[in-house]
C-alpha beads as a LAMMPS data file, in Angstrom:
LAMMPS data file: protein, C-alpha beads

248 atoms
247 bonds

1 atom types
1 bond types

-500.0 500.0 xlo xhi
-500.0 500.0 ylo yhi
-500.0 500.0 zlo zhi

Masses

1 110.0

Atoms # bond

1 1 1 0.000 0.000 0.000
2 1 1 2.965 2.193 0.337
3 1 1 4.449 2.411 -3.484
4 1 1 0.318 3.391 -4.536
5 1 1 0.406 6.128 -6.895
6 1 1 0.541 9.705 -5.301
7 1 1 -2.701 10.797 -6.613
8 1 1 -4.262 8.062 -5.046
9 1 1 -4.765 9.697 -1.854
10 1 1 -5.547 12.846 -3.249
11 1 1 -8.557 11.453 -5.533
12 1 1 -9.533 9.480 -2.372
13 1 1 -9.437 12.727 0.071
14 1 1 -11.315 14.905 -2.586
15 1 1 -14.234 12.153 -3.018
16 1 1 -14.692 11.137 0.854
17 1 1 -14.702 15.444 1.616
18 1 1 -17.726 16.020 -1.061
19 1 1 -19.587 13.098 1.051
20 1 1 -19.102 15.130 4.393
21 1 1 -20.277 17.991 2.749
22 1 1 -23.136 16.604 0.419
23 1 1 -24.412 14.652 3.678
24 1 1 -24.079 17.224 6.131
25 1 1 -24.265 14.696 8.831
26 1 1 -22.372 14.540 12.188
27 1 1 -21.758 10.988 11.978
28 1 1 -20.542 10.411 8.848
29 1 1 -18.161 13.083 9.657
30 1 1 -17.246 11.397 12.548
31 1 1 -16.684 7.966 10.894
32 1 1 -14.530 9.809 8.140
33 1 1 -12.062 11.091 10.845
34 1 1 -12.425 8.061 12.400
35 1 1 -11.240 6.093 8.742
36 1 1 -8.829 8.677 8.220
37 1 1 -7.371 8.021 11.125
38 1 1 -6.707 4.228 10.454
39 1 1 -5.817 4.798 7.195
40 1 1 -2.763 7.144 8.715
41 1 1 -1.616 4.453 11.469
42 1 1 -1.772 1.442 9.119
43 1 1 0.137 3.432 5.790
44 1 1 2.020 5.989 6.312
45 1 1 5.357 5.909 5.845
46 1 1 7.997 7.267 8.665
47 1 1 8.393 10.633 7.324
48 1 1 8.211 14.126 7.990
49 1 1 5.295 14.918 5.736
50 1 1 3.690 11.634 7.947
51 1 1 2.571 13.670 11.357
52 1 1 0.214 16.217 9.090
53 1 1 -2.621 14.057 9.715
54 1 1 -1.796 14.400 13.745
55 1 1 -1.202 18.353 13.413
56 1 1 -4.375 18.682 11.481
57 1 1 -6.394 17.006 14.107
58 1 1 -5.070 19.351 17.218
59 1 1 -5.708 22.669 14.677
60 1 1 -9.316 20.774 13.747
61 1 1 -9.774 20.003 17.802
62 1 1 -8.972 23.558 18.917
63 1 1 -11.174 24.895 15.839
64 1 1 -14.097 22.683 17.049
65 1 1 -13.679 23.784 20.564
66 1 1 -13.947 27.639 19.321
67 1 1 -16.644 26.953 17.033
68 1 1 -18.916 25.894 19.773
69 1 1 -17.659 28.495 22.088
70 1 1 -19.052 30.944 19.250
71 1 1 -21.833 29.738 18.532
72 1 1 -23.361 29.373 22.398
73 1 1 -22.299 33.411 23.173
74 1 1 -22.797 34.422 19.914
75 1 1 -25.558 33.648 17.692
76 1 1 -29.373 33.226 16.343
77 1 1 -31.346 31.751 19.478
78 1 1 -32.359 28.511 18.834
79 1 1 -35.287 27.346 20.888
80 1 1 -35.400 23.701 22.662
81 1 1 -34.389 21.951 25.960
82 1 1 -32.420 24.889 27.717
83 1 1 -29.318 23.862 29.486
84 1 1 -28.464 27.241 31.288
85 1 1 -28.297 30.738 30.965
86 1 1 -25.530 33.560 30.216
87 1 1 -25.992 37.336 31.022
88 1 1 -27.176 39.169 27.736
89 1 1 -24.954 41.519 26.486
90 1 1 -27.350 44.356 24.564
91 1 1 -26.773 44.693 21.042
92 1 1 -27.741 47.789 18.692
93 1 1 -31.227 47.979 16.826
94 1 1 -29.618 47.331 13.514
95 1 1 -27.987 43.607 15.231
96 1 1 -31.789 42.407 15.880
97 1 1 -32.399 38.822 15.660
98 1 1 -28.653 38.095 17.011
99 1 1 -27.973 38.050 20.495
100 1 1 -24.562 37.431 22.860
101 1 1 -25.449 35.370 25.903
102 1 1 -28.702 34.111 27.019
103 1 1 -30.112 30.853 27.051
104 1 1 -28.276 27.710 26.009
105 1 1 -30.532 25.113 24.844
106 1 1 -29.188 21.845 23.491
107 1 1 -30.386 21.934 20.485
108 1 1 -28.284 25.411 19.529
109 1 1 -24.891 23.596 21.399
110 1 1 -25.520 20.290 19.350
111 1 1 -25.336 22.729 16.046
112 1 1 -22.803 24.411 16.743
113 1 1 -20.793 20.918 17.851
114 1 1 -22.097 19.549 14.079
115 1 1 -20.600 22.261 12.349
116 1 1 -17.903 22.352 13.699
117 1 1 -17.480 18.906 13.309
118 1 1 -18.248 19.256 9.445
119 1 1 -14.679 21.551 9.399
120 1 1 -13.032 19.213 11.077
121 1 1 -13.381 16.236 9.024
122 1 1 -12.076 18.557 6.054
123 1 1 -8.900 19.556 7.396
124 1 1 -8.433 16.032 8.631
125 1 1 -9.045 14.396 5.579
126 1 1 -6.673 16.716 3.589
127 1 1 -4.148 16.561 6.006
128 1 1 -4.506 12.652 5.914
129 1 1 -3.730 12.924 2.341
130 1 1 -0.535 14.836 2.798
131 1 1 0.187 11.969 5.343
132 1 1 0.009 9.354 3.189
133 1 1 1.768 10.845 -0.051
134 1 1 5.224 11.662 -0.357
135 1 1 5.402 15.235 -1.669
136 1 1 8.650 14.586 -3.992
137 1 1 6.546 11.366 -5.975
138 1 1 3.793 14.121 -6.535
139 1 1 5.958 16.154 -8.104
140 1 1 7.197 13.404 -10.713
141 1 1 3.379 12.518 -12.137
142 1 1 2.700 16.740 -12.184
143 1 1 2.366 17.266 -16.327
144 1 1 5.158 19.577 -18.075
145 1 1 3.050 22.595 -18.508
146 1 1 2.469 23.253 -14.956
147 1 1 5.424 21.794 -13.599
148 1 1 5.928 25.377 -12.332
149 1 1 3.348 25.427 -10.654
150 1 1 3.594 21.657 -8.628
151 1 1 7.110 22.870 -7.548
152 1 1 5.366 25.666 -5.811
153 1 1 2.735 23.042 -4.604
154 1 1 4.505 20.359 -3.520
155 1 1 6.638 23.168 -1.444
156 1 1 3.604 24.721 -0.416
157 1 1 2.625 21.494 0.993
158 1 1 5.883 20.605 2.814
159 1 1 6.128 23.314 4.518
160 1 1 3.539 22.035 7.232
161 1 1 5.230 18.582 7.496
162 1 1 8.580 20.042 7.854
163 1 1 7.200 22.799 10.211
164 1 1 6.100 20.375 12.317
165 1 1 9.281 18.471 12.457
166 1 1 11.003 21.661 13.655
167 1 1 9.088 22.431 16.683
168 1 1 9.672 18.694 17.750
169 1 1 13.188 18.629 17.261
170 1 1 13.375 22.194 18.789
171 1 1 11.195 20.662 21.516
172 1 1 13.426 17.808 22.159
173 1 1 16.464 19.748 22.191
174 1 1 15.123 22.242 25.293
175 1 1 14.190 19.193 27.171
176 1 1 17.541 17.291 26.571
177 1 1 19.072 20.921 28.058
178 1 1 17.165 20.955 31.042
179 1 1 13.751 22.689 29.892
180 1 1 11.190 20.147 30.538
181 1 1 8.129 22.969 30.384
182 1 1 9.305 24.645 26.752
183 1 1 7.486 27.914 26.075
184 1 1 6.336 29.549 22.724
185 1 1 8.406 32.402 23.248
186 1 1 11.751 29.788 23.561
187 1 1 10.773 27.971 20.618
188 1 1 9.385 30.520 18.328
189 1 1 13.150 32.243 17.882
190 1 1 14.638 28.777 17.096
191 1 1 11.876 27.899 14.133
192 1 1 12.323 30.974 12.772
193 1 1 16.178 30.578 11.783
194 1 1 15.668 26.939 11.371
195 1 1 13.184 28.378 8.637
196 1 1 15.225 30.833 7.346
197 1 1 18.075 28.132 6.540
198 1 1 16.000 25.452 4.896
199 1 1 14.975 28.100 2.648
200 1 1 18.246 29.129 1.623
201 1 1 19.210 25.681 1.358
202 1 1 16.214 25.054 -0.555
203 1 1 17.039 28.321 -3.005
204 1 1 20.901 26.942 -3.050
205 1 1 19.706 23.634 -4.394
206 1 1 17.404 24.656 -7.245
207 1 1 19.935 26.929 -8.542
208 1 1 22.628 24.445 -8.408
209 1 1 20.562 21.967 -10.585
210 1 1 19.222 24.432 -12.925
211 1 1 15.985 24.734 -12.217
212 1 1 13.573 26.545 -14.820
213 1 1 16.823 26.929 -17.516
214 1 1 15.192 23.954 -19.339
215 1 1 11.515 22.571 -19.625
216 1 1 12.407 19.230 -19.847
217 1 1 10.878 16.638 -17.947
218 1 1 13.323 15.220 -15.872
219 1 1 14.506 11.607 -16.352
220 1 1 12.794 10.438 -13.018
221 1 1 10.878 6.933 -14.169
222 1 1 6.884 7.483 -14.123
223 1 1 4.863 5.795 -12.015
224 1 1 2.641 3.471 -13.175
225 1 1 -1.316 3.070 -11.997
226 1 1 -2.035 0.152 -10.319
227 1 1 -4.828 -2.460 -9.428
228 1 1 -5.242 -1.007 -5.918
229 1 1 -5.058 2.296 -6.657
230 1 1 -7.935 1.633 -8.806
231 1 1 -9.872 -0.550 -5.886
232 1 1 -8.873 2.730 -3.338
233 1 1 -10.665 5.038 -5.830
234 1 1 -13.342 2.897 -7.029
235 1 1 -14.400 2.268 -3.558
236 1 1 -14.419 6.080 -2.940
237 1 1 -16.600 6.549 -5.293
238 1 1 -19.052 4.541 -4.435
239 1 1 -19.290 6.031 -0.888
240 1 1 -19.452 9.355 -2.544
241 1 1 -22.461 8.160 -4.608
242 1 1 -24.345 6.446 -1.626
243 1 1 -24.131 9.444 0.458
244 1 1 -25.302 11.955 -2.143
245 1 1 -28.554 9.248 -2.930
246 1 1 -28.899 9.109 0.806
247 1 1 -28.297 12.714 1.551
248 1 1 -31.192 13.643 -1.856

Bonds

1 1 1 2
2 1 2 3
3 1 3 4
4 1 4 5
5 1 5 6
6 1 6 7
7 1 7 8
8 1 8 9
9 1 9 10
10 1 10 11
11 1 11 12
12 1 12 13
13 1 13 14
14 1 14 15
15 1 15 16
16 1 16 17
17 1 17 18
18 1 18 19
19 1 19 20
20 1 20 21
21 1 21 22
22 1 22 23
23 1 23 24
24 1 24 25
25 1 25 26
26 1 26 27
27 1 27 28
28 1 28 29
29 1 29 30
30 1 30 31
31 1 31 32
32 1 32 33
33 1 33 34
34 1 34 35
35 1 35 36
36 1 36 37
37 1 37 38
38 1 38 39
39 1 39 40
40 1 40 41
41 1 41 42
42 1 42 43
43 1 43 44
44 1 44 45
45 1 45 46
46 1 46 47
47 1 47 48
48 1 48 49
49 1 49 50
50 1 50 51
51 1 51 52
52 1 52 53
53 1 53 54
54 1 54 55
55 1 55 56
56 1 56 57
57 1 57 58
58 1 58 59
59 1 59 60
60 1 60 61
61 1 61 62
62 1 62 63
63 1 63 64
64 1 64 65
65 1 65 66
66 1 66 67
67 1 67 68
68 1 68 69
69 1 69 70
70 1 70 71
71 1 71 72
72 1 72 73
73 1 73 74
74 1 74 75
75 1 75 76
76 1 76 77
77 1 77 78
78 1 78 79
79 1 79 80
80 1 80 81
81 1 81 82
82 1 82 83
83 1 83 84
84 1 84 85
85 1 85 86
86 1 86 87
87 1 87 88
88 1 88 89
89 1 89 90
90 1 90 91
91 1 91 92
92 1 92 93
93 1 93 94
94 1 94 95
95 1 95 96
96 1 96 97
97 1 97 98
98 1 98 99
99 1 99 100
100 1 100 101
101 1 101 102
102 1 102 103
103 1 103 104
104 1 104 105
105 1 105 106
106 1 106 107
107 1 107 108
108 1 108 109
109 1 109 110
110 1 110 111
111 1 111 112
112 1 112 113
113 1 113 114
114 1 114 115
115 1 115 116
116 1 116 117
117 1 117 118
118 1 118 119
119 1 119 120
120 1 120 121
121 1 121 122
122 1 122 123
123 1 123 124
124 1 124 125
125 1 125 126
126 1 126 127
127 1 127 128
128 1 128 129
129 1 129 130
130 1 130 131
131 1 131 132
132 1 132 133
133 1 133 134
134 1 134 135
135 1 135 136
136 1 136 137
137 1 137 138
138 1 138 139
139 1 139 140
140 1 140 141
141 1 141 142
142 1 142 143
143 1 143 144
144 1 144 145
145 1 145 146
146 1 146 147
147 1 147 148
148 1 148 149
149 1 149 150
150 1 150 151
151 1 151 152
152 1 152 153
153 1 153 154
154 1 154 155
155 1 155 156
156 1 156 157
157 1 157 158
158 1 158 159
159 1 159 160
160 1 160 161
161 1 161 162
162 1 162 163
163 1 163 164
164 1 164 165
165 1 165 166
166 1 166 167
167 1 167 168
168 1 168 169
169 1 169 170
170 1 170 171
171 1 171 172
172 1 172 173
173 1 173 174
174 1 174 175
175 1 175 176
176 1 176 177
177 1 177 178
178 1 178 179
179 1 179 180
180 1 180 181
181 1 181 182
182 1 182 183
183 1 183 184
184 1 184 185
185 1 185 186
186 1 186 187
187 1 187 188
188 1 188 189
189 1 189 190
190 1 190 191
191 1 191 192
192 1 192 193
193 1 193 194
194 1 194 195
195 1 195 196
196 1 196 197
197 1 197 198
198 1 198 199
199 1 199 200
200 1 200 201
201 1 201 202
202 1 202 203
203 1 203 204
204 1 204 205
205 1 205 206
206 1 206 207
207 1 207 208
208 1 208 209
209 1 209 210
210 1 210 211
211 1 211 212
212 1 212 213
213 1 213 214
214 1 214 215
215 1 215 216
216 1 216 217
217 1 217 218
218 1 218 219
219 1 219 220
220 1 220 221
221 1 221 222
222 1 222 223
223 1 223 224
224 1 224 225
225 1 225 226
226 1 226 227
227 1 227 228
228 1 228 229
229 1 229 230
230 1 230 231
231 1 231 232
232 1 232 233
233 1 233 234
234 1 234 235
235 1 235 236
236 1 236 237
237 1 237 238
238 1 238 239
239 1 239 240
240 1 240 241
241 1 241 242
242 1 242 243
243 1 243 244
244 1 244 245
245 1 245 246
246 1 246 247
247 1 247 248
């Protein structure tokens, strides 16, 4: 499952996020986290671009949390079973129909929990997809005419992965000196000239091998489509089509 084709995941991320979204549902939200999830622990490789998925979650987590912070202060009322109460803050004439504070019913906290968990399953599944493709195969299948353009992509999209690997290493390095509580403020310093040198680096080695003097493909072998690839997509598809029939 590891040497599938890198638009495999892609393809598969891209069908299973227009079923969260056509079926607007909670559930099958949570059961495409869920799959995402296993799909991460059982294939991907031990890489950098690997602990997306696990980033994605935490931003997805503290985005849920927010969401449903919003949208019991802040919001249309929504009446049902009330839970409690808030002070009312008052609101100008031209603001009527919203309202900050007042009561919480479940029905407004279990909306704001579904939308938020609708998000969620988006960033997770795209960041699963990172996860389980290796950014430099991506670049070999991206056609000559926008080859430009999947350079800037495929950087675009390592960025996170190799963010991520910074802070732990930076991380592990305080601890190993003695800091076992490491702030923001001692890391943030650290990341930044650890980002400034990969850049360079990065810049150093595109120049040195020419990049954008010729158009050429470059003599990397393609990679061929396979049977499972096929079966990954196929079956895709098919939840994508049960959903939407479901979901109309």
């Amino acid at each position: 499952m590891k040497s599938l084709h890198p638009l495999t995941w892609w393809i598969w991320s891209l069908l299973i996020v227009g079923a969260v979204i056509s079926a607007n549902n909670s559930w099958v939200a949570t059961f495409a986290i869920a799959g995402a999830t296993i799909l991460v622990r059982q294939y991907a490789a031990d890489a950098p671009w690997a602990r997306t998925f696990w980033f994605s979650l935490k931003v997805g987590a503290f985005i849920l949390v927010i969401r449903s912070i919003v949208g019991v202060l802040i919001g249309v009322p929504i009446p049902g079973t009330k839970l409690f109460t808030l002070p009312i803050l008052p609101l100008p004439s031209w603001l009527a129909g919203i309202r900050i504070g007042g009561a919480v019913t479940q029905e407004r906290l279990l909306s704001s929990i579904h939308e938020g968990l609708i998000i969620v399953a988006v960033i997770a599944l795209f960041g699963a997809a990172v996860s389980l493709t290796s950014p430099h195969k991506l670049l070999r299948v991206t056609p000559v005419m926008i080859y430009e353009f999947g350079v800037a992509t495929v950087i675009a999209t390592s960025a996170l992965p190799n963010l991520v690997q910074s802070i732990s290493r930076i991380r592990r390095a305080r601890l190993l000196r003695g800091d076992e509580k490491p702030t923001w403020r001692s890391i943030a310093l650290p990341l930044l000239e650890d980002s400034l040198s990969r850049s360079l680096e990065l810049a150093a080695a595109m120049d040195a091998r020419g990049y954008g003097v010729s158009r050429k493909r470059s003599r990397y072998r393609p990679i061929s489509w396979r049977l499972n690839d096929s079966v990954i997509v196929i079956a895709a598809t098919l939840i994508f089509v049960f959903v939407l029939v479901l979901a109309q």
